[in-house]
C-alpha positions in Angstrom: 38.5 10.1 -7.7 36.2 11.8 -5.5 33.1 12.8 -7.1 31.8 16.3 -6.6 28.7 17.3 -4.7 26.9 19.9 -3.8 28.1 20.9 -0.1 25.6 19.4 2.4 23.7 22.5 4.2 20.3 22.5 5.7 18.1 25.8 7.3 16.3 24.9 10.2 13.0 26.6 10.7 11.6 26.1 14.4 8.4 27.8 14.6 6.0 29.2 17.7 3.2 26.2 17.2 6.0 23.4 17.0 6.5 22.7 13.6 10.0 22.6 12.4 10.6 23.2 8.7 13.5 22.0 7.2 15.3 23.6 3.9 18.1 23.8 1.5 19.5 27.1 2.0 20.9 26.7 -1.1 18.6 28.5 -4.2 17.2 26.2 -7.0 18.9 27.6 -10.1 16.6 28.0 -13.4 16.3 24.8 -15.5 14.1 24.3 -18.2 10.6 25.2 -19.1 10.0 21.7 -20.6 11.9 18.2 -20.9 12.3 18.5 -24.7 14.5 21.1 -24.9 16.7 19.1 -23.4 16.1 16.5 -26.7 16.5 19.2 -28.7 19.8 20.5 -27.3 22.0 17.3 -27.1 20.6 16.4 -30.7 22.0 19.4 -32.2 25.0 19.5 -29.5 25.7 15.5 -29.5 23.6 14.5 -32.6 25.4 10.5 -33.0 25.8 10.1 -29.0 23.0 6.9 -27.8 20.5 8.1 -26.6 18.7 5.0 -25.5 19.2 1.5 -26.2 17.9 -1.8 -26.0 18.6 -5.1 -26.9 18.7 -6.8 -30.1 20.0 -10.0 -30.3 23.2 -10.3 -29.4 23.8 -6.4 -28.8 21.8 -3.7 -28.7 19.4 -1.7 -31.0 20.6 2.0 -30.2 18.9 5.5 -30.7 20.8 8.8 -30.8 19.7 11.9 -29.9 19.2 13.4 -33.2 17.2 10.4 -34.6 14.9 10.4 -31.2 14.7 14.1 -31.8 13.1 13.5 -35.3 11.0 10.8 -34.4 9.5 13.1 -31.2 8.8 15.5 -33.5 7.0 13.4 -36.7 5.1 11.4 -33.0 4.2 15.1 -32.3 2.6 15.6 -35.6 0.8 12.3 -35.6 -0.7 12.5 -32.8 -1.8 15.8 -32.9 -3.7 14.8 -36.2 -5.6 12.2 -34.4 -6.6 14.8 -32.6 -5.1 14.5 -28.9 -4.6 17.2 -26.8 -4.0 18.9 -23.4 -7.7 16.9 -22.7 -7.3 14.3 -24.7 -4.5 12.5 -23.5 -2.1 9.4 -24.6 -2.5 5.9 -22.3 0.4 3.1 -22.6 -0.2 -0.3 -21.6 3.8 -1.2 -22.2 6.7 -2.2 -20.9 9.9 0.5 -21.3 11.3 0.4 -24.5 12.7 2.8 -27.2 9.6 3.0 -28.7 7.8 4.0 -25.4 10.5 6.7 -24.5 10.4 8.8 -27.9 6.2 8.2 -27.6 6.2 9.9 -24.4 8.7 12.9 -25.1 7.1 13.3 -28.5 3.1 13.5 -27.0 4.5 15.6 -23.8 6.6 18.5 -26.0 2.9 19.5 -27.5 1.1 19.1 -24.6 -0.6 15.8 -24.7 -0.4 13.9 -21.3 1.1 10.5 -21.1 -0.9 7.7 -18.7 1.5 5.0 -18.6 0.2 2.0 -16.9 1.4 -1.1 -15.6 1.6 -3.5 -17.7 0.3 -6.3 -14.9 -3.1 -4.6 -14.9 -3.8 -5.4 -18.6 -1.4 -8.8 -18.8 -2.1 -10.9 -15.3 -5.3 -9.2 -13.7 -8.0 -11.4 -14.3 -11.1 -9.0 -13.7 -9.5 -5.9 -15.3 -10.9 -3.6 -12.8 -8.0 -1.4 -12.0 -7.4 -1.2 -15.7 -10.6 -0.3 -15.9 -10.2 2.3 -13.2 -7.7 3.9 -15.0 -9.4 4.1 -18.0 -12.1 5.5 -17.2 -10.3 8.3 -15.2 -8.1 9.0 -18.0 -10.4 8.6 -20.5 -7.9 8.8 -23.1 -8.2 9.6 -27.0 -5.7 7.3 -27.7 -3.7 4.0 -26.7 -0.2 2.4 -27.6 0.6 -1.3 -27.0 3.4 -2.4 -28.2 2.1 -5.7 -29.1 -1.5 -5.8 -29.0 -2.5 -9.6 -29.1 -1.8 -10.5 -25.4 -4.1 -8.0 -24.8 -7.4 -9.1 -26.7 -9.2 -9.4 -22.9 -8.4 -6.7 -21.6 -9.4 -4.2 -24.5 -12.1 -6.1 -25.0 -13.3 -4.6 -20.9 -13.2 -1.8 -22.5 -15.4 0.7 -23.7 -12.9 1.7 -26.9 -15.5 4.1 -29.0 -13.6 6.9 -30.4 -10.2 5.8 -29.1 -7.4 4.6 -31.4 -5.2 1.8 -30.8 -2.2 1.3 -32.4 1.6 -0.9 -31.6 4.6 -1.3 -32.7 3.9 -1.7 -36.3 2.2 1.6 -36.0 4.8 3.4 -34.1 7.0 2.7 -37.0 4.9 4.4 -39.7 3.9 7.4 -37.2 7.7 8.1 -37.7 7.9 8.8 -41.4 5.4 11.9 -40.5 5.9 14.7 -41.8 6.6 17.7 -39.2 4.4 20.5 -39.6 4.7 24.6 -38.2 1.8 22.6 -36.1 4.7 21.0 -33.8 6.9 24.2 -33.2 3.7 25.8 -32.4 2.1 23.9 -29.8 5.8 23.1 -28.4 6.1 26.9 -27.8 3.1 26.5 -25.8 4.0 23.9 -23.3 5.2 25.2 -20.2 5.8 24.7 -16.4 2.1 24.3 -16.0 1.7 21.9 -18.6 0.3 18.6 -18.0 3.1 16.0 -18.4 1.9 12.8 -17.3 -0.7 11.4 -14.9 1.1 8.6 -12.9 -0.9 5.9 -11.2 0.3 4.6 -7.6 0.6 0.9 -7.0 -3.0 0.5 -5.6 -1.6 -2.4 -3.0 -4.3 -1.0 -1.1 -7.5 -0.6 -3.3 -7.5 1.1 -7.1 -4.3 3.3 -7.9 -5.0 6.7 -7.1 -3.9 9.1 -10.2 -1.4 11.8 -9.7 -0.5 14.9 -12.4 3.0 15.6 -13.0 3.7 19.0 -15.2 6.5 19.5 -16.8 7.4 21.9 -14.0 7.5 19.6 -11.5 9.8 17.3 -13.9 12.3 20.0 -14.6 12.4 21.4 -11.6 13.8 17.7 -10.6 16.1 17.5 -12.9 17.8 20.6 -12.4 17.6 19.5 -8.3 19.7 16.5 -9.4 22.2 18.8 -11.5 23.0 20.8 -8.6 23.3 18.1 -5.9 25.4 16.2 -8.3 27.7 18.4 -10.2 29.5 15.6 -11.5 26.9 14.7 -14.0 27.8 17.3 -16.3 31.1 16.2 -15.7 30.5 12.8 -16.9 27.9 11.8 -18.6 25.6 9.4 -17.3 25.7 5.5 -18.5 23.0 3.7 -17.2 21.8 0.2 -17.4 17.9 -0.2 -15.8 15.2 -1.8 -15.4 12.8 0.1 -13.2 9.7 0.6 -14.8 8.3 4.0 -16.3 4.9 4.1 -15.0 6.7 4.7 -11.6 8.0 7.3 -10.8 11.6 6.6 -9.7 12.1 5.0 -13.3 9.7 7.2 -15.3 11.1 10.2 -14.0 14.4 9.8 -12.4 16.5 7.3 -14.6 15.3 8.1 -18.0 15.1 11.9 -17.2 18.4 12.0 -16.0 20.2 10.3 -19.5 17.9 12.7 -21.4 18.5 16.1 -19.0 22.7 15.1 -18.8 23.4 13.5 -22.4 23.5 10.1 -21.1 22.7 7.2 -22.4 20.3 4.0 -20.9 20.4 1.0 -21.8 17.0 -0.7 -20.9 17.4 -3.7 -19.3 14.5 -6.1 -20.3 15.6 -8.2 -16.7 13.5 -7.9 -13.1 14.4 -9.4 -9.7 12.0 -11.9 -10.2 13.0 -15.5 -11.1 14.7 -16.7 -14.4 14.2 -12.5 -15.6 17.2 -11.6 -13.1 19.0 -13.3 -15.4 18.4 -11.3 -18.4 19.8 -8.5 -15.9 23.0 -10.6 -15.0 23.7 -11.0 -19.0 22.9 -7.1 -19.5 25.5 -6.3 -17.4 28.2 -8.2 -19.0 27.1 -6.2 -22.2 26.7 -2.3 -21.1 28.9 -1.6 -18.0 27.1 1.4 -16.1 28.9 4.7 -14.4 26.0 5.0 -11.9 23.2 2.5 -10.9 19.8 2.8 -9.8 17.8 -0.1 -7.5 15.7 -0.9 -5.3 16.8 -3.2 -2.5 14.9 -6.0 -3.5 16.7 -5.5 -7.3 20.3 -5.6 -5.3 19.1 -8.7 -2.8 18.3 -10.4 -6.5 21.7 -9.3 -8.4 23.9 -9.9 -5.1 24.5 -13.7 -5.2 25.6 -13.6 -9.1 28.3 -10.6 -8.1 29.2 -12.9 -5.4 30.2 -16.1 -7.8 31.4 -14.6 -10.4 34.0 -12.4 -10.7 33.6 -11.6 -14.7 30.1 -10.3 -13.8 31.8 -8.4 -11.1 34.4 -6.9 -13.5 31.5 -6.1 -15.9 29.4 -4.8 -13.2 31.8 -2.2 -11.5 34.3 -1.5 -14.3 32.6 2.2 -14.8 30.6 2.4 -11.7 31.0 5.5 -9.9 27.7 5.6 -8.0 25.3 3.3 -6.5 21.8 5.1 -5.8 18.6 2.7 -3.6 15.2 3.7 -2.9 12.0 2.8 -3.3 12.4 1.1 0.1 15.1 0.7 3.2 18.1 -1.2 2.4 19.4 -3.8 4.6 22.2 -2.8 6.5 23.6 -6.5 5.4 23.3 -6.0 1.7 24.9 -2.4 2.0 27.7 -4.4 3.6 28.1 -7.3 0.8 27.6 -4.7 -2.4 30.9 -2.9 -0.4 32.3 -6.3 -0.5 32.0 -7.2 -4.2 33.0 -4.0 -4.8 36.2 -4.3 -3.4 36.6 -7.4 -4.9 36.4 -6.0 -8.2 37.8 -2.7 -8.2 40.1 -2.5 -4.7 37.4 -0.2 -2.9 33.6 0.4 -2.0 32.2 2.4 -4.7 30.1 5.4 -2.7 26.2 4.3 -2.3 23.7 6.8 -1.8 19.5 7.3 -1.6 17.1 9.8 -1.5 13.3 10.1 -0.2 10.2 11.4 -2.1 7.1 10.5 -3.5 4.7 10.3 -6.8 3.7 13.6 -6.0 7.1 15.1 -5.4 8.0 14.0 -9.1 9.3 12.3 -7.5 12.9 13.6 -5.5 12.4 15.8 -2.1 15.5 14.9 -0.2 18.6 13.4 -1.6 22.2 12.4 -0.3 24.7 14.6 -2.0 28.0 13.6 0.7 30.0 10.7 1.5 28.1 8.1 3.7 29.1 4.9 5.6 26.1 3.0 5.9 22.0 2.3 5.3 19.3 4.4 6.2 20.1 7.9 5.6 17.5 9.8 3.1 19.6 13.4 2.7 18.3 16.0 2.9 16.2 18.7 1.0 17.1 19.4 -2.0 16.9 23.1 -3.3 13.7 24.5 -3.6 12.4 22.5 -1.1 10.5 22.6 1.9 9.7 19.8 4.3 
């Protein structure tokens, strides 16, 4: 079945000293004020529906809504009792898990901004300086790990006075906090403008530059993504991913999405990187996906186990009703062999689309909301944009 977009249209602007502005002449409906009232509808709405997931053992260890609802809310208390604030914000030096997703929704619904940081810069580095960096630009009241003792050298390049660390172990007894009025109050006073997160670009090309997201700039997203793709309210979104949350296409599109949409994601504890692809490759075969996000080098990694295997294959395209890139161009040739498994599997070439933005665009600006036939094409703007 065809899925349902939002009908392509685009206003062209040419103006007297040659610029040309480009636009979606169609209006950007009102979303929300803040992420967690999205939280807070599908756990009253869809209270038992997974929210996130990851594995645990031979399956996976699952959260619903209305549990990571309860837990944002007692993180919201805890944290606000340590004292952290709209200037005294939250740093994670972790990889995505469940315990990382309700952190961050449960310090951004009161206003405390999230820094979440690669974990390479406290794990491989060897001098610590763009941990440092970040730090020190953050300068936050507080830091989660979720296991601390790999990280002995790096905290220990640190100037740590007055900041509280705390993991997993923690996390688990920050939960049993009792809510206060203290939450619904400083919820009620997180807006558009609010501080969300401060996300840190790669720094390939000297220290990783900081950049503030509010929560308008997050919602405003989402609701983009609702209007260009209709079908999401439709049909919930099932996601399986891997992409990690201090950037911006996994911090803010894929997990945003399964929150904003009442989907569910599965975090994938897999890379494209040898002997982890193939914690990806067993994933699959355990949570089949309806729409899946890459980047090119994640499909050139997956590609050659589709290829051999036609269980994975099976696994991998049961569900799948979308295939979304960016991040990067895809290669003409590996648009053609992901239409080729797909046929394999499933009798026909499952649509693939991408979209173009950056950190500071939170990070969508133009997006591909029609039927296309090959690589290369980046949309266009979404509503409420300008470009």
């Amino acid at each position: 079945m065809p899925l349902n977009y939002l009908e392509p249209k685009v206003a062209v602007d040419e103006r007297h000293d040659g610029s040309i502005i480009l636009s979606s002449p169609h209006q950007l409906e009102e979303g929300e004020t803040q992420l967690s009232h999205y939280l807070r509808h599908w756990a009253q709405t869809k209270p038992e529906r997974t929210f996130l997931a990851e594995r645990d053992g031979e399956g996976w260890r699952k959260l619903s809504f209305s549990i990571a609802r309860c837990h944002a809310d007692s993180i919201s208390q805890a944290l606000l009792d340590m004292g952290l604030g709209p200037q005294r914000p939250l740093m994670i030096l972790s990889a995505n898990s469940v315990r990382q997703g309700v952190l961050t929704f449960g310090a951004m619904q009161v206003g405390i901004p999230v820094a979440p940081v690669s974990p390479a810069y406290s794990l491989i580095s060897q001098d610590y300086g763009k941990l440092r960096h970040i730090f020190n630009l953050v300068k936050p009241s507080a830091i989660y790990a979720e296991d601390t003792a790999p990280l002995e050298n790096a905290f220990a390049s640190l100037d740590l006075t007055g900041v509280d660390l705390f993991d997993a172990e923690g996390f688990d007894k920050l939960t049993g906090v009792q809510p206060t009025e203290a939450v619904e109050v400083a919820f009620a006073k997180v807006g558009p403008d609010s501080v969300a997160k401060y996300l840190f670009t790669s720094g390939s090309t000297g220290m990783p530059k900081g950049v503030i997201n509010t929560q308008g700039m997050l919602c405003a997203n989402m609701q983009q993504l609702r209007q260009i793709w209709p079908f999401l309210l439709e049909n919930r979104p099932i996601l399986l991913d891997w992409l990690p949350w201090n950037h911006t296409f996994g911090g803010n599109i894929v997990i945003n999405n399964a929150l904003t949409n009442g989907g569910t994601l599965y975090i994938d504890g897999g890379k494209p990187a040898p002997g982890l692809i193939n914690q990806t490759v067993e994933n699959i075969r355990l949570a089949s996906p309806n729409l899946y996000y890459n980047v090119p080098a994640g499909f050139a990694a997956l590609l050659p186990f589709l290829e051999e295997d036609a269980q994975l294959r099976e696994c991998f395209f049961r569900h799948l009703q979308l295939i979304f890139y960016a991040g990067a161009a895809l290669p003409q040739d590996l648009w053609e062999r992901l239409a080729t498994v797909s046929k394999q599997a499933v009798g026909r070439a499952v649509p693939m689309v991408s979209a173009w933005g950056s950190t500071e665009t939170a990070p969508m600006a133009t997006a591909v909301h029609w039927h296309i036939d090959r690589a290369g094409v980046i949309g266009l703007p979404v509503p409420g944009t300008d470009i």
